[in-house]
C-alpha positions in Angstrom: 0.0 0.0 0.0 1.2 3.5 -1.1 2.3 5.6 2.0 0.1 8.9 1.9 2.3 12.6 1.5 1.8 14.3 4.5 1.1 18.0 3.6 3.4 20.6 3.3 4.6 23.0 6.0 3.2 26.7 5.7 6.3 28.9 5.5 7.2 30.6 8.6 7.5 34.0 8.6 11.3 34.7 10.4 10.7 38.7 10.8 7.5 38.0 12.7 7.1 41.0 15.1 6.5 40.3 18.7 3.7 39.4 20.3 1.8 41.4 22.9 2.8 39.3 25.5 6.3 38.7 24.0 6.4 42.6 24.4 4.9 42.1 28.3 7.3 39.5 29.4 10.2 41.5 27.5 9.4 45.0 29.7 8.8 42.6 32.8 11.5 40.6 33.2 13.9 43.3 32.4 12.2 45.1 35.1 13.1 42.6 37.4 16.9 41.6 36.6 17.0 45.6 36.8 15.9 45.6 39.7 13.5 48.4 39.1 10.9 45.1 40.2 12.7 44.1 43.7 12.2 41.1 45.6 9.1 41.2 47.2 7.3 43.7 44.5 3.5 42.8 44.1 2.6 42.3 40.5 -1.6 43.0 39.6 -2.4 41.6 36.0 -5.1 44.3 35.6 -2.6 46.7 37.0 0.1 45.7 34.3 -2.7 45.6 31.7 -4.4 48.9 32.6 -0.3 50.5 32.9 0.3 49.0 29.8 -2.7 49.4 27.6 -3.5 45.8 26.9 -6.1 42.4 27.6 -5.1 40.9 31.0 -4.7 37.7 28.7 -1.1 38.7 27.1 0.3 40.2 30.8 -1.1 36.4 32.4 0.9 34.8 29.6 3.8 36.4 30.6 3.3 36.0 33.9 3.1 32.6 33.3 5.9 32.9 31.8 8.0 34.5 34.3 7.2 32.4 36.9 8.5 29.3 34.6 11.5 30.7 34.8 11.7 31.6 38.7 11.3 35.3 38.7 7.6 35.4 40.1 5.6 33.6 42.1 1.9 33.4 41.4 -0.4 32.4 44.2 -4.0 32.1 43.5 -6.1 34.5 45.5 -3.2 36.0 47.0 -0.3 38.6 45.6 1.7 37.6 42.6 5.2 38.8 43.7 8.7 38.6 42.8 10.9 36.1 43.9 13.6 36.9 46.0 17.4 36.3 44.3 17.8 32.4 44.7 21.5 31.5 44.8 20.8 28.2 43.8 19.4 29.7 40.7 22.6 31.9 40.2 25.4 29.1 40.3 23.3 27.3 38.2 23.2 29.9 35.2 27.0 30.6 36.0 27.2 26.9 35.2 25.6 26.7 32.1 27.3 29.9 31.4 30.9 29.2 32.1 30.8 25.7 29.8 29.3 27.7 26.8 31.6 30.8 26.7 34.6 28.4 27.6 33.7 26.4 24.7 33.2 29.9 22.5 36.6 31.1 23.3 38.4 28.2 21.8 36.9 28.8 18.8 37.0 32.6 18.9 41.2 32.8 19.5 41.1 31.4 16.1 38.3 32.6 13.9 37.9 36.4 15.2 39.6 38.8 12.2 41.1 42.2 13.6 37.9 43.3 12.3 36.2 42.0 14.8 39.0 42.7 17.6 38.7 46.4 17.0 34.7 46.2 16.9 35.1 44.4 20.3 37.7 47.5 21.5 35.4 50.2 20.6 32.9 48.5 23.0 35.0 48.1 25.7 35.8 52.2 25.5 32.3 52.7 25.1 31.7 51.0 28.8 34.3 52.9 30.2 32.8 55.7 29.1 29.2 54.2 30.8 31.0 53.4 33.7 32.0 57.2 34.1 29.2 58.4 33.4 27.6 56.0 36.4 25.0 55.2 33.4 24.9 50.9 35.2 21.5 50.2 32.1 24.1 51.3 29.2 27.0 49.8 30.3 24.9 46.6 31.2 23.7 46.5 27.5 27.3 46.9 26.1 28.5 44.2 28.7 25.8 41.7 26.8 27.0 43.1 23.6 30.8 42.4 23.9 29.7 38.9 24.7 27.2 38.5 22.0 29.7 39.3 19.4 32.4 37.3 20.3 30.1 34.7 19.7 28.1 36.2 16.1 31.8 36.5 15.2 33.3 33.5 15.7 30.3 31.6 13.8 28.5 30.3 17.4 25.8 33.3 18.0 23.3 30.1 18.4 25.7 29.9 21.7 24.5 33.2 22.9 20.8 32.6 22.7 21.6 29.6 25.2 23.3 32.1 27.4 20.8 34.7 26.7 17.7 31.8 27.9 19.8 30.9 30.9 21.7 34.2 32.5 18.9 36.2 33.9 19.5 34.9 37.5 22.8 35.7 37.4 22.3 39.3 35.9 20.0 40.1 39.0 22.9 39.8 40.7 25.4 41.3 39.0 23.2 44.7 38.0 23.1 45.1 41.9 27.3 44.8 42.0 27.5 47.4 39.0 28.0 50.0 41.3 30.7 49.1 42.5 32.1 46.0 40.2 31.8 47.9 36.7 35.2 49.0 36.3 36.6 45.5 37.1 34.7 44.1 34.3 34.8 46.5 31.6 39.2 46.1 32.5 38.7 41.7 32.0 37.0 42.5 29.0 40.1 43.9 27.8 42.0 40.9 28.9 39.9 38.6 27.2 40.7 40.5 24.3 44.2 40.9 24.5 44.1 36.9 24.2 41.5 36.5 21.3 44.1 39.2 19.6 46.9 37.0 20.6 45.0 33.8 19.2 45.8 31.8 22.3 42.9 29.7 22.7 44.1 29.0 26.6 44.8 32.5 27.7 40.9 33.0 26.2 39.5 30.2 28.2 41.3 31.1 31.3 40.2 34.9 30.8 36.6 34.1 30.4 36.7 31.8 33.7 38.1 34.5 35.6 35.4 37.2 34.5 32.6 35.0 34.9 33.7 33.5 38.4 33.6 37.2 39.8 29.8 36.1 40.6 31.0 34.4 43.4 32.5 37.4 45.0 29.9 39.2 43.7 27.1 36.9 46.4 29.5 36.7 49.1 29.6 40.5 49.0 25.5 40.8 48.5 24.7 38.8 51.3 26.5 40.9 53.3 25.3 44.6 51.7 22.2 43.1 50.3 20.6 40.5 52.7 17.1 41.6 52.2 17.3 40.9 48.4 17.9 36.8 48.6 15.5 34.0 49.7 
């Protein structure tokens, strides 16, 4: 017996624009790695929706969302609120995170062109710049960007999607060290470049550990400045 076709796939559209409640979760959850949403902020859907000027269906979606991913905690017929920092949570991303940027940089001391080693310069005088300027939400965004394009530029940018999906615990953390931790990692960005320039896949690796390990320092220190913020 012949074996029926299945039907062909509709063509996806890759530029589809966000949703509503892509564009919800999006101004929510950088709310809360901001911390402009603290630990222990109540969160109203027909609050959000009203603020907003959408359904409440899109903002529970992203709620729904959000608390998938540890950031809120929704209780039914009680305050949906946000989660305090969970360390656990933290090490964890710095887990995933150290492996897959480890694994970049090997690659990256090897395919990066100068090209891309002055692109990656100009950031890192662009956060010095934030840094001076005490402006912690630019020089956040550049820090994601120096990352991100080691990674477009050494072929792997599929890498920083993963480490996109799985860092937000950790950035809670470290927007709250900014203050005082910004110029020590704007100057190991410059040492991780120094080895991608010198194509020394080692010195890379070795680079990257040290910058992303400062989270460790970076919770002893919270705990200490910060209780109120962890669970």
């Amino acid at each position: 017996m012949q074996l029926r076709q299945p039907d062909a796939l509709p063509t996806l559209d890759e530029q589809r624009a966000p949703t509503v409640t892509d564009q919800v979760f999006d101004v929510l959850y950088e709310r809360v790695v901001n911390l402009s949403l603290p630990p222990g902020a109540k969160l109203s859907e027909a609050e959000v929706a009203a603020q907003m000027g959408v359904s409440r269906q899109p903002v529970r979606d992203a709620f729904y969302r959000l608390s998938q991913l540890g950031f809120i905690q929704i209780r039914p017929q009680r305050a949906t609120t946000v989660t305090p920092i969970s360390v656990e949570a933290v090490m964890q991303a710095y887990f995933i995170r150290r492996a897959l940027e480890e694994a970049t940089m090997r690659e990256a001391a090897l395919r990066l062109t100068p090209a891309d080693w002055d692109g990656l310069e100009r950031l890192i005088e662009l956060q010095e710049t934030a840094n001076a300027a005490g402006d912690r939400a630019q020089f956040h965004a550049l820090d994601d960007q120096f990352h991100h394009d080691i990674c477009a530029a050494a072929g792997l940018e599929f890498v920083w999607t993963l480490v996109r999906d799985n860092k937000g615990h950790m950035d809670r953390a470290r927007y709250l060290s900014l203050s005082y931790g910004a110029s020590t990692a704007w100057i190991e960005h410059g040492q991780i470049l120094a080895a991608l320039r010198a194509r020394d896949p080692e010195a890379a690796v070795a680079a990257i550990r040290d910058h992303l390990s400062r989270i460790e320092d970076i919770i002893s220190r919270l705990k200490i400045d910060r209780p109120e913020v962890f669970g």
